[in-house]
C-alpha positions as CSV (number, residue, x, y, z in Angstrom):
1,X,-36.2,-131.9,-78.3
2,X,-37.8,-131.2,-74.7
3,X,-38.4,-128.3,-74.1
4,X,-36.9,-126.7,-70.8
5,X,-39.7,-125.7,-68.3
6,X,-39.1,-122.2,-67.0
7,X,-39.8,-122.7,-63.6
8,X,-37.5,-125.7,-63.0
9,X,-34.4,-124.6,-60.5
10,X,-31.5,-125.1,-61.5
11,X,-29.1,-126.6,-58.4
12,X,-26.2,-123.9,-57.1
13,X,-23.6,-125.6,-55.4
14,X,-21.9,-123.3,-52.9
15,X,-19.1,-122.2,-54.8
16,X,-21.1,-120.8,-57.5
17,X,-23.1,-119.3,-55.2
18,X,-19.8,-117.3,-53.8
19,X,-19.0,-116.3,-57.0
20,X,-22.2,-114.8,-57.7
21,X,-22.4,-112.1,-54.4
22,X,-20.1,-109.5,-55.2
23,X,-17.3,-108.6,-53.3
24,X,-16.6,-106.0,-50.9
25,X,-12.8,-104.6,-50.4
26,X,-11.8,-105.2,-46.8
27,X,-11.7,-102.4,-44.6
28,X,-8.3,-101.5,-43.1
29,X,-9.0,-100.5,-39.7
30,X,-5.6,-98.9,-38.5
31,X,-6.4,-95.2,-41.2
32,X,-8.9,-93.7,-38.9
33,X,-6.6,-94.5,-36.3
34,X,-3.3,-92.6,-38.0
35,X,-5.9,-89.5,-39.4
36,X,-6.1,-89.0,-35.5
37,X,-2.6,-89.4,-34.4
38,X,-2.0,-86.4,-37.1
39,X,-4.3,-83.9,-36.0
40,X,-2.8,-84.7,-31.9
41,X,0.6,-84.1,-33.2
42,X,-0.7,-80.7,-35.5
43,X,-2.1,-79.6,-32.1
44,X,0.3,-80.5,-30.0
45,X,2.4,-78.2,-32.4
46,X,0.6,-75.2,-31.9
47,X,0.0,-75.9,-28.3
48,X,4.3,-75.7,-27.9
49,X,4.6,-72.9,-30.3
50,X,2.0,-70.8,-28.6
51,X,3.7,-71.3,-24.9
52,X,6.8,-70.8,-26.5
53,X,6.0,-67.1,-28.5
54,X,4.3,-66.5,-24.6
55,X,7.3,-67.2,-23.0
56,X,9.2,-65.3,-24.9
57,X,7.0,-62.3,-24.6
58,X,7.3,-62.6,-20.7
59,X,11.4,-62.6,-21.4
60,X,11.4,-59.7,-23.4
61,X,9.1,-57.8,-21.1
62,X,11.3,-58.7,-17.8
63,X,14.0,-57.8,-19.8
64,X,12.8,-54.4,-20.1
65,X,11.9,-54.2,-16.9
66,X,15.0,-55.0,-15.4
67,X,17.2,-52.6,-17.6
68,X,14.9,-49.1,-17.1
69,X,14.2,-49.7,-13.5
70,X,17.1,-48.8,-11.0
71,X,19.0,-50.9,-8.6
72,X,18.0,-49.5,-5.0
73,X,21.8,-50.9,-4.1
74,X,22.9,-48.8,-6.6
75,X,20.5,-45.6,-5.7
76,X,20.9,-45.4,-2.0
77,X,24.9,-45.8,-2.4
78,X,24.8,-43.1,-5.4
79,X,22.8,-40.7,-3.3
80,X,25.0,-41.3,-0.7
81,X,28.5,-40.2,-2.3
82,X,27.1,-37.6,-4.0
83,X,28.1,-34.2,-2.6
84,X,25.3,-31.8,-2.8
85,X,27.0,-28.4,-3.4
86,X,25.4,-25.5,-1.7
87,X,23.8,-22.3,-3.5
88,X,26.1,-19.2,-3.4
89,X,24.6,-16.8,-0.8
90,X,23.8,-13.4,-1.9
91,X,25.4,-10.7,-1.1
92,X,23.2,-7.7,-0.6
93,X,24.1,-4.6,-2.3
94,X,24.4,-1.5,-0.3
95,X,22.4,1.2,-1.5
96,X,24.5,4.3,-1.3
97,X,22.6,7.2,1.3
98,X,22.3,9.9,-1.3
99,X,21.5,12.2,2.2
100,X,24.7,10.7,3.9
101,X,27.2,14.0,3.5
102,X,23.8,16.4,3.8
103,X,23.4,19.3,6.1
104,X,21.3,18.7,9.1
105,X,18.9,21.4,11.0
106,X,17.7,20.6,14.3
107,X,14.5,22.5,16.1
108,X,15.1,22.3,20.1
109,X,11.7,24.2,20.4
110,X,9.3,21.9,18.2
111,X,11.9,18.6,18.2
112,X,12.3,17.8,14.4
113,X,15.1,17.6,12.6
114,X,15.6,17.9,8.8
115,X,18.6,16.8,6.6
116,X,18.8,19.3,3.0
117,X,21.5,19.4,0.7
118,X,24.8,21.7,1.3
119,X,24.5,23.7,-1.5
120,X,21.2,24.6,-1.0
121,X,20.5,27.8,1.0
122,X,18.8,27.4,4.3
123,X,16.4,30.4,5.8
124,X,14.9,30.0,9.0
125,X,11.9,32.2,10.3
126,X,10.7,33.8,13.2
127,X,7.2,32.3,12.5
128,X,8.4,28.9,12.7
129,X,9.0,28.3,9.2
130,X,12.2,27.6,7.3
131,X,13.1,27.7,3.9
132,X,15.6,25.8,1.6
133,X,16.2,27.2,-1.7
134,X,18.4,26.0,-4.7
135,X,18.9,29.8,-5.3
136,X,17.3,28.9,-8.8
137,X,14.0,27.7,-9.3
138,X,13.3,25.2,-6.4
139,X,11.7,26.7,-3.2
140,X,10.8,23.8,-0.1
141,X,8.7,25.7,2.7
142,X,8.1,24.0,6.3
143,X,6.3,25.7,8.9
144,X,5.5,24.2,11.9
145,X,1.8,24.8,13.7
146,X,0.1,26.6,10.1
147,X,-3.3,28.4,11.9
148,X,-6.5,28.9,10.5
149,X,-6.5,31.2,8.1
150,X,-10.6,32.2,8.6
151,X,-10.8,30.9,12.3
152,X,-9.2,31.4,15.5
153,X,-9.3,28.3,17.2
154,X,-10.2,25.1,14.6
155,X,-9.0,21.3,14.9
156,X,-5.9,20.0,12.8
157,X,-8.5,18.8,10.1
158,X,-10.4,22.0,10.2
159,X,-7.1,23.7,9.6
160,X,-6.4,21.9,6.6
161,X,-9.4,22.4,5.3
162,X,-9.5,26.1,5.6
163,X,-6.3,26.6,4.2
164,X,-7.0,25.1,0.9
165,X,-10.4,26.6,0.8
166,X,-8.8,30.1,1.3
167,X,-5.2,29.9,-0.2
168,X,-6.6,28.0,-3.3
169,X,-9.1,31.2,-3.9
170,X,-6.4,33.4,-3.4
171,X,-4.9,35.5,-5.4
172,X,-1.7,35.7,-4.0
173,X,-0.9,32.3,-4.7
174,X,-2.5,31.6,-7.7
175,X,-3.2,34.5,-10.4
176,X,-6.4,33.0,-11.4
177,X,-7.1,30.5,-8.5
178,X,-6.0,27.1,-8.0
179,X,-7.2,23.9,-8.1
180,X,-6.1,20.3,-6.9
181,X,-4.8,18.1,-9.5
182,X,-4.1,14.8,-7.4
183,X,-4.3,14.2,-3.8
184,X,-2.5,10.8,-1.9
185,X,-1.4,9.4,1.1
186,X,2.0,10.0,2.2
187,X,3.8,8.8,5.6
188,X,6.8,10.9,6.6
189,X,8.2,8.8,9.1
190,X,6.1,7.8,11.4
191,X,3.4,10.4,10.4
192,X,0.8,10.1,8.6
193,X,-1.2,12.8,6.3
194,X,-2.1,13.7,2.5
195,X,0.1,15.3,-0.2
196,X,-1.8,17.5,-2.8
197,X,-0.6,18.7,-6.5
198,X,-2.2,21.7,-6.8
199,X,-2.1,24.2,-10.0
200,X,-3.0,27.2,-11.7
201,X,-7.0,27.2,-13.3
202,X,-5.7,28.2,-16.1
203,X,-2.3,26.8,-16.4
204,X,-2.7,23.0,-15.2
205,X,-1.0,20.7,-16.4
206,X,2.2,22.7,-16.8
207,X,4.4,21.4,-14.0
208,X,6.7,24.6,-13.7
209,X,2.9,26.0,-12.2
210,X,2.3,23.5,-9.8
211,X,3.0,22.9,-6.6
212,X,2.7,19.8,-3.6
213,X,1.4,20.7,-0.4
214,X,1.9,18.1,2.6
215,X,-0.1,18.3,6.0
216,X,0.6,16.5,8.7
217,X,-0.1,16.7,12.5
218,X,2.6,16.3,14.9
219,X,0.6,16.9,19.2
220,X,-2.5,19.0,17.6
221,X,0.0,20.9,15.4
222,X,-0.4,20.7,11.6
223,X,2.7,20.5,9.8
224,X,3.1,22.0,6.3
225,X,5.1,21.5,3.6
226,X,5.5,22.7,0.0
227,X,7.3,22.5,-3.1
228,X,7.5,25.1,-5.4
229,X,9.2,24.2,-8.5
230,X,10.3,20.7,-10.3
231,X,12.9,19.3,-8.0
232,X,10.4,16.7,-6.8
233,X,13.2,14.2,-6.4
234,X,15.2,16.4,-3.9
235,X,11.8,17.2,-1.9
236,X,10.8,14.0,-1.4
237,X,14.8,13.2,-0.3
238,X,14.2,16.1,2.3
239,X,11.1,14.4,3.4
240,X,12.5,11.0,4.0
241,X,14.9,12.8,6.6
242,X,12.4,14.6,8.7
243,X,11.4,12.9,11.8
244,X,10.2,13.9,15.3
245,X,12.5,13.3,18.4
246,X,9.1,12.3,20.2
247,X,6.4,11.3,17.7
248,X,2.8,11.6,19.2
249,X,1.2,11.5,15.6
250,X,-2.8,11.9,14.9
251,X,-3.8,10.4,11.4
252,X,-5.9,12.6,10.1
253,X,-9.1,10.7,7.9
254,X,-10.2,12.5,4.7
């Protein structure tokens, strides 16, 4: 038997030689096409949904809008039928004159007058001073043109000074001397001057000791008052009806 040579071809015809390469699956070409359809549509999706949600936002905001905010139709012709009702005025409460039904003393020499009450009892003096009295405990002094008690001739302020100087030191006012406990301003009328509390050394602080003393100057004359007693209410109502018929007032300046 011959034996076959190894390197002797074999002949192929062309039908073998197609059944010997293997075979590929054909490609379908319309999948990548569809893949892409499906994410345009997915986007698409979201695209709509998104303007929609914003649109809706924009409604709901408008909405809002137009509910809170006022019509200026509706304003203007509100305001205008509106009746704006006026605030009650006040009336002002009259404050009863407690001086009204008072006595009244008039000095044609010095022009003052002085209002006190009737049941008080009135005392006038040859040294231009008067006196009004409750009969009890309550004594109101005014004299009109006080001098110098140390000097002969002295200015209004000079006066006032010597006279607390020497009737504070005195023992016929004060037992043991006095002192002053509080001094202020005071306008009586048109006039102004200085009221002084003014008290025992050794008593002060017990009212029933103390005593106010006013100056004031009325054409170089010094005008003095006093209290002696607790009726400060009714002295200072007595005050508050003193005036001058023609005031030509010096301030004096402490």
């Amino acid at each position: 038997m011959d034996r076959i040579n190894q390197n002797t071809q074999i002949p192929v015809t062309p039908e073998q030689t197609d059944s010997l390469i293997p075979q590929v699956p054909p490609i379908n070409s319309s999948q990548p096409k569809n893949v892409r359809l499906v994410i345009l549509y997915i986007i698409v999706i979201i695209l709509l949904l998104g303007v929609g949600f914003l649109g809706y936002e924009v409604y709901t905001l408008k909405k809002s809008s137009f509910v809170t905010a006022p019509n200026s139709n509706q304003t203007s012709t509100s305001s205008t039928n509106t009746q704006v009702t006026p605030a009650p005025s006040l009336t002002p409460i009259a404050i009863a004159d407690p001086t009204t039904n008072w006595k009244t003393y008039t000095n044609t020499k010095d022009n003052y007058i002085v209002k006190y009450p009737p049941s008080w009892q009135f005392t006038e003096y040859p040294d231009e001073r008067i006196a009004i009295s409750d009969n009890q405990a309550d004594l109101i002094q005014l004299t009109y043109g006080i001098e110098s008690p140390t000097r002969i001739s002295a200015t209004p302020k000079q006066i006032i000074d010597d006279w607390l100087k020497y009737y504070l030191s005195s023992t016929s006012q004060f037992s043991s001397g006095g002192k002053i406990i509080n001094q202020e301003k005071i306008d009586i009328g048109d006039i102004s001057g200085t009221r002084y509390l003014v008290g025992e050394n050794k008593s002060i602080g017990k009212t029933i000791d103390n005593r106010y003393w006013i100056f004031v100057t009325n054409n170089e004359k010094v005008v003095y008052f006093s209290l002696e007693g607790t009726d400060k209410k009714t002295f200072d109502q007595i005050l508050s009806t003193f005036s001058f018929s023609s005031q030509k007032t010096q301030r004096i300046t402490f």
